[in-house]
VOGU-3710 file (C-alpha; in Angstrom, 3 decimals, decimal comma):
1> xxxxxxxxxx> 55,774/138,727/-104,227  54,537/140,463/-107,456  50,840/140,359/-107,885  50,458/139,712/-111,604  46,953/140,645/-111,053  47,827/144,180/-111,125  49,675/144,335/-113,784  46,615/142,775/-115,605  44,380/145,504/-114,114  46,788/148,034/-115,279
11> xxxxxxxxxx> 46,909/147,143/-118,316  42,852/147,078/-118,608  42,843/150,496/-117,243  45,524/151,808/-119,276  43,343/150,824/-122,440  40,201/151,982/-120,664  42,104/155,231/-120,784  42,816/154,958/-124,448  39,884/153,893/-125,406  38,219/157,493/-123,663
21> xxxxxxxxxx> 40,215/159,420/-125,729  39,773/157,784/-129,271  36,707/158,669/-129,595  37,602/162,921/-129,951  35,744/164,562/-132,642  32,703/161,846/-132,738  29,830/163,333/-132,942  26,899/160,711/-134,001  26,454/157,847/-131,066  27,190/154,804/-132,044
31> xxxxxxxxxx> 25,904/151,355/-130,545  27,265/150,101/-127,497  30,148/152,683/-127,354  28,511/154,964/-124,742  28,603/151,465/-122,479  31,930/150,975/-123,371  33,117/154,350/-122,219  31,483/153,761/-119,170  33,279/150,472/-117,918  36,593/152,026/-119,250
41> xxxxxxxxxx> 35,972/154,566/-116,761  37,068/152,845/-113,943  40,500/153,785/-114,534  41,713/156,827/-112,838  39,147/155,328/-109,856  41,512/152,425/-109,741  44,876/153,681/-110,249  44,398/155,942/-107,102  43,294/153,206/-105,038  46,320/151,401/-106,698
51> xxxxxxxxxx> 48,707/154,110/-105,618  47,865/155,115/-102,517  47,367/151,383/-101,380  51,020/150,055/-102,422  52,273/153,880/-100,775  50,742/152,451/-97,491  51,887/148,743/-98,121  55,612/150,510/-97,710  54,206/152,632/-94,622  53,762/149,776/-92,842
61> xxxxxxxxxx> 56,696/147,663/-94,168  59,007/150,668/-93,244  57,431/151,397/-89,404  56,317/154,718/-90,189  58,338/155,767/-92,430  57,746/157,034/-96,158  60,158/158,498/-98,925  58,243/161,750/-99,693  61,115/163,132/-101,630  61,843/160,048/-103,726
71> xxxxxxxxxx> 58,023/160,134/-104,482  57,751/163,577/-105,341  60,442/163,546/-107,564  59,116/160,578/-109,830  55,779/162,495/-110,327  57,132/166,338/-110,766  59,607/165,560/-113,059  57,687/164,023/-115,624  54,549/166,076/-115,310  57,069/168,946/-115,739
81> xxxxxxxxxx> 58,491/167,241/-118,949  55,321/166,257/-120,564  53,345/169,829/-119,721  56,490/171,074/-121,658  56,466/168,876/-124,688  52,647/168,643/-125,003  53,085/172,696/-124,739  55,623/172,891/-127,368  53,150/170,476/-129,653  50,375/172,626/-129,001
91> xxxxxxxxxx> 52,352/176,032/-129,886  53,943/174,497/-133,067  50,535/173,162/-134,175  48,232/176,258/-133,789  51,562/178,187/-135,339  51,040/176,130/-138,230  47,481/176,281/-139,121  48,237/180,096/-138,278  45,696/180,265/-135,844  47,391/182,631/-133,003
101> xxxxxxxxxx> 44,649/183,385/-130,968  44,821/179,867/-129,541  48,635/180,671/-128,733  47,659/183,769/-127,036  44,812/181,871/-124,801  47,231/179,172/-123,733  49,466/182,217/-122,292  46,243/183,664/-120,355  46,600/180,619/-117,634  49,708/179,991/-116,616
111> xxxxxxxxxx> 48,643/178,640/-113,465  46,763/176,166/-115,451  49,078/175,146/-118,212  52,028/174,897/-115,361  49,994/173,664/-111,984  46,851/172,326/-112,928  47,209/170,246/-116,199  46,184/172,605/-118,694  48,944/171,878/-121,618  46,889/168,457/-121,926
121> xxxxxxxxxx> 44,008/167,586/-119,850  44,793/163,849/-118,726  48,129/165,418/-117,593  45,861/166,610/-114,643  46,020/163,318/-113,152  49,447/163,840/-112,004  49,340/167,327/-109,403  46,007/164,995/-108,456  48,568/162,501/-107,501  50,863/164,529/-106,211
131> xxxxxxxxxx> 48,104/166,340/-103,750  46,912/162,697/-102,907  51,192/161,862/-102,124  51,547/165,219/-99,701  47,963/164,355/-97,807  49,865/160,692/-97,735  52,537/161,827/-95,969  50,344/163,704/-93,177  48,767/160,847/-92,523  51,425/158,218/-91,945
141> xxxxxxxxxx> 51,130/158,405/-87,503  47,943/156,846/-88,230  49,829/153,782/-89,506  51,353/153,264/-85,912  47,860/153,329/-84,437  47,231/150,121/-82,452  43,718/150,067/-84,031  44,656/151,504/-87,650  41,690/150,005/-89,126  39,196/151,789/-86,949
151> xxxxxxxxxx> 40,796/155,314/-87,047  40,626/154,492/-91,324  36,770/153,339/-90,756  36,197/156,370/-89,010  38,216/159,008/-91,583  36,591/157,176/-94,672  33,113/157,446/-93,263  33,804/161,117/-92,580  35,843/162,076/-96,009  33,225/159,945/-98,335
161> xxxxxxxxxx> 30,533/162,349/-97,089  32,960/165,726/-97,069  33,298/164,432/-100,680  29,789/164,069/-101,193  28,899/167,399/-100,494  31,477/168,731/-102,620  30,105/167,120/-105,083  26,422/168,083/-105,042  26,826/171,558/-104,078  28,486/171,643/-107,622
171> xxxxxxxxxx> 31,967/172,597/-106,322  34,189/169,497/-107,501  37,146/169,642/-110,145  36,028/170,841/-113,020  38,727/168,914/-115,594  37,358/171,687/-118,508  38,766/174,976/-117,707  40,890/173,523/-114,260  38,689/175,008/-111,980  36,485/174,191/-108,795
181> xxxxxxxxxx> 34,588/175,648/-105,958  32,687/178,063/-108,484  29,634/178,188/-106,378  31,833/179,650/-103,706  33,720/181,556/-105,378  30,772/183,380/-107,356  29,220/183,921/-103,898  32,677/185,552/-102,357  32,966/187,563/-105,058  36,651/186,098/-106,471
191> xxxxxxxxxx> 36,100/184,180/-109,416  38,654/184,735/-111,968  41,191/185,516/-108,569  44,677/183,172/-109,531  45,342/182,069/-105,637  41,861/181,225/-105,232  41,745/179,389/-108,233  44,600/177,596/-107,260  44,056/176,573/-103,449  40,089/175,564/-104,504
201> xxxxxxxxxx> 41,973/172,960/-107,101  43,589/172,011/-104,505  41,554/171,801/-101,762  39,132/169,505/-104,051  41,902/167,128/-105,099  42,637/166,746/-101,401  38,609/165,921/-100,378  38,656/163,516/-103,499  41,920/161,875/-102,752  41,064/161,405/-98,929
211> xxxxxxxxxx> 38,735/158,748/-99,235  41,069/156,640/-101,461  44,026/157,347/-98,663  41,653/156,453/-95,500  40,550/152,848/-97,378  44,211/152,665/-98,088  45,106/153,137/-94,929  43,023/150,069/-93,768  43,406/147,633/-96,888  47,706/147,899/-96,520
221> xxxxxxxxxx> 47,016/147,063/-92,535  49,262/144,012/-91,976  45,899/142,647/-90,605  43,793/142,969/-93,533  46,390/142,775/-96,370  47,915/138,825/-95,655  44,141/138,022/-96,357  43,599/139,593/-99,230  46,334/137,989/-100,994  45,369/134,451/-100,034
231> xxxxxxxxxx> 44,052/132,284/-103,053  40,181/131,867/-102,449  38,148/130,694/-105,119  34,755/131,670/-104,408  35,950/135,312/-102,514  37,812/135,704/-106,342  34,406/135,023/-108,254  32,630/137,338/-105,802  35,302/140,488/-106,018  35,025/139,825/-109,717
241> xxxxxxxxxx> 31,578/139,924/-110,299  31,253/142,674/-108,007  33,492/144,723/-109,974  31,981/143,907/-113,317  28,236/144,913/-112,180  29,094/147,801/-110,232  31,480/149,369/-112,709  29,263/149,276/-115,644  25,577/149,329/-113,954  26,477/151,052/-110,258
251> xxxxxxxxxx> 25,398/154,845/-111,826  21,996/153,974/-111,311  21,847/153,359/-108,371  24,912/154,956/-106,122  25,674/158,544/-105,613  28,819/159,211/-107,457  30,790/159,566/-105,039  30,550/156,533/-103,886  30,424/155,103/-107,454  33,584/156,583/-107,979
261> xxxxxxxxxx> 35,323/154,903/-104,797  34,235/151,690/-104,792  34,746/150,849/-108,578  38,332/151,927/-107,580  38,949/150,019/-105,034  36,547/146,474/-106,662  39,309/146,387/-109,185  42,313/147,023/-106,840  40,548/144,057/-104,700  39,386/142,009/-108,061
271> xxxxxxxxxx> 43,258/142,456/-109,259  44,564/141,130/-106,058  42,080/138,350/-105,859  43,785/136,970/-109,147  46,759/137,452/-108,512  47,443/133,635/-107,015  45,867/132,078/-110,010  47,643/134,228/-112,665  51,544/132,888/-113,580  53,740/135,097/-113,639
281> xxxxxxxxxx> 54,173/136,284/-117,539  57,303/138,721/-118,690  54,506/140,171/-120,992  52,097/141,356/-118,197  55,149/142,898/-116,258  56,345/144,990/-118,873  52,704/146,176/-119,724  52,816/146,751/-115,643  56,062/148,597/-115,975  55,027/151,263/-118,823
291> xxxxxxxxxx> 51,305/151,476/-118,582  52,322/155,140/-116,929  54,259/156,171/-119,876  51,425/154,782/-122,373  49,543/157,195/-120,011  51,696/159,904/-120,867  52,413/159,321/-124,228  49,117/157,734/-126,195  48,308/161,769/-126,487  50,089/161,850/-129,615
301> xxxxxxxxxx> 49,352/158,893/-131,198  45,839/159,364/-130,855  46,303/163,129/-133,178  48,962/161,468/-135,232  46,517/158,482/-136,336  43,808/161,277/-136,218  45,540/163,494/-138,786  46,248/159,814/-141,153  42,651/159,282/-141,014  41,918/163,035/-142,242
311> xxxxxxxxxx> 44,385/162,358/-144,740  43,032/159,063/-146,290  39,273/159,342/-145,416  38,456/162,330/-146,950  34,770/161,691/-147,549  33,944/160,178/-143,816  36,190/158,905/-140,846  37,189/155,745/-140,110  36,040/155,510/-136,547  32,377/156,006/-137,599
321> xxxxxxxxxx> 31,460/152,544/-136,381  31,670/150,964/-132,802  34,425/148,047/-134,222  36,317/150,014/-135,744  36,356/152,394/-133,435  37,960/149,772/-131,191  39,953/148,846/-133,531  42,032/152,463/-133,387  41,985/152,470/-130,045  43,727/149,214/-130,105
331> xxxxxxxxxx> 46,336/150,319/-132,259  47,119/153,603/-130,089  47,381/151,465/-127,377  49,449/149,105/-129,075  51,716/151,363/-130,500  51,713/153,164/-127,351  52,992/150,520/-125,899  56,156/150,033/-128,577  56,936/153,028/-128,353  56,705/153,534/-124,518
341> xxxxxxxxxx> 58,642/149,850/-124,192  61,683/151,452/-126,141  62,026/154,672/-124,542  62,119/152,721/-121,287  65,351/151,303/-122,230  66,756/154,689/-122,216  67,801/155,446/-118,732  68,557/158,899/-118,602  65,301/159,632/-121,074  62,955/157,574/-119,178
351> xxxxxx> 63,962/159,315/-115,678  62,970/162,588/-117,684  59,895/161,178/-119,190  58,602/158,477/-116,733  60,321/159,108/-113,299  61,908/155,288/-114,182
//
């Protein structure tokens, strides 16, 4: 059974995402925007609970087993093609304006441009992924467990506070300049050191990851999951509203760690909730099907609306009000969309671009 709930939430997050990135080059704040960023911020939050929970949901299905190569595949291959054409973008644009000194920087870090996400930095989300798919794979004898639930109680409890401390020692991801562990590497002495650089991404992606995979772990359990899927009025309501008031007002009162997790995983629960009261709609399974490719791809037409704004606002930008500002980000995604919707029907391109 599809849950058309998801596809909903994807959607939602998939503009969330948008909606993030429309805003570059705004300076003055503008009214109610800075609350709108933050509820659009439950989006990479909920697409790793989203993956890693329908990874485990074919764990269990399969007895144990999980198609690491197949997975693998569908996230290297188009995080290789789009670090390439994003590159390409970049080296034609600063080759342009005839500023080479950007071209030279971008060849100072190749570990970051071809590991770490540095030819665009959402494109980070995907090695994320990928370290979140290996740890995935490591962790699949848990699934035949008699008591799977308590061994993911116990590794969640554990992992949320590894995370934590990650966290406020000041040693997480850093998405600006791909690094992480800088406190310990400034005490070691190797800052600037590639493989260090490299394994400390790494080693963070795997701490933040670990909490999604351990709640995972127990929400795919064939006896949670049944439940969660039943229709339930008032649980619905609950999930819902739960969602709604920790995702916008939960920073002021959670560490954000756990602010990050559990807005994750209250829209992965809100999403399934709905599911039995949403009919299935061709509409919402297409934007289900290419919300990772509007990922991918609303990059460019967020600096190709940017540059037709320069163009016909010379004396002030468009975006310089919270509606209209929305309204932009509403056409990137919508054109996003198109565009993404098309390139899907081209099979041999969209295994390149998408991993479809």
């Amino acid at each position: 059974m599809r849950l058309t709930g998801i596809d909903l939430f994807r959607g939602i997050a998939i503009f969330g995402v948008v909606i993030l990135h429309s805003d570059e080059g705004i300076t003055v704040n503008l009214p109610f925007w800075g609350e709108m960023r933050i509820f659009a911020s439950f989006a990479v939050p909920f697409f790793l609970a989203l993956s890693f929970y329908l990874s485990f949901r074919k764990i269990y299905a399969s007895q144990g087993d999980y198609p690491l190569k197949a997975r693998l595949t569908r996230l290297v291959i188009p995080y290789l093609f789009w670090t390439g054409l994003y590159l390409l973008y970049k080296l034609i644009k600063y080759a342009l304006k005839g500023d080479f000194g950007q071209i030279v920087k971008l060849g100072q870090d190749p570990i970051g441009l071809m590991v770490l996400g540095g030819a665009a930095f959402h494109l980070y989300f995907l090695p994320l992924l990928l370290t979140g798919t290996l740890a995935t794979k490591l962790l699949t004898p848990l699934t035949r467990y008699s008591r799977p639930v308590w061994v993911g109680l116990l590794g969640l409890g554990v992992s949320l506070g590894v995370y934590h401390l990650l966290e406020v020692s000041g040693n997480n991801f850093v998405t600006q300049g791909g690094v992480a562990f800088q406190g310990v590497s400034a005490s070691l002495g190797v800052e600037g050191n590639p493989g260090w650089r490299l394994l400390g991404v790494l080693v963070a992606w795997l701490l933040r990851c670990l909490p999604y995979l351990f709640m995972a772990l127990i929400l795919a359990s064939p006896r949670i999951y049944p439940q969660l899927e039943q229709k339930n009025g008032l649980y619905c309501v609950l999930v819902l509203v739960a969602f709604g008031g920790v995702n916008q007002w939960g920073g002021n009162f959670l560490p954000l760690v756990l602010y990050e997790w559990s807005r994750g995983y209250l829209a992965l629960l809100s999403a399934i909730a709905l599911s039995p009261y949403l009919p299935s709609q061709d509409w919402l399974k297409n934007l289900g099907l290419c919300s990772f490719g509007i990922y991918l791809l609303h990059l460019f037409i967020v600096e190709a609306l940017q540059m037709l704004e320069n163009r016909i606002y010379t004396d002030g930008i468009f975006r310089h009000s919270s509606p209209n500002l929305l309204i932009f980000a509403a056409i990137v995604f919508g054109l996003s969309w198109v565009v993404t919707d098309w390139l899907m029907g081209r099979k041999t391109l969209a295994k390149w671009m998408f991993g479809a």
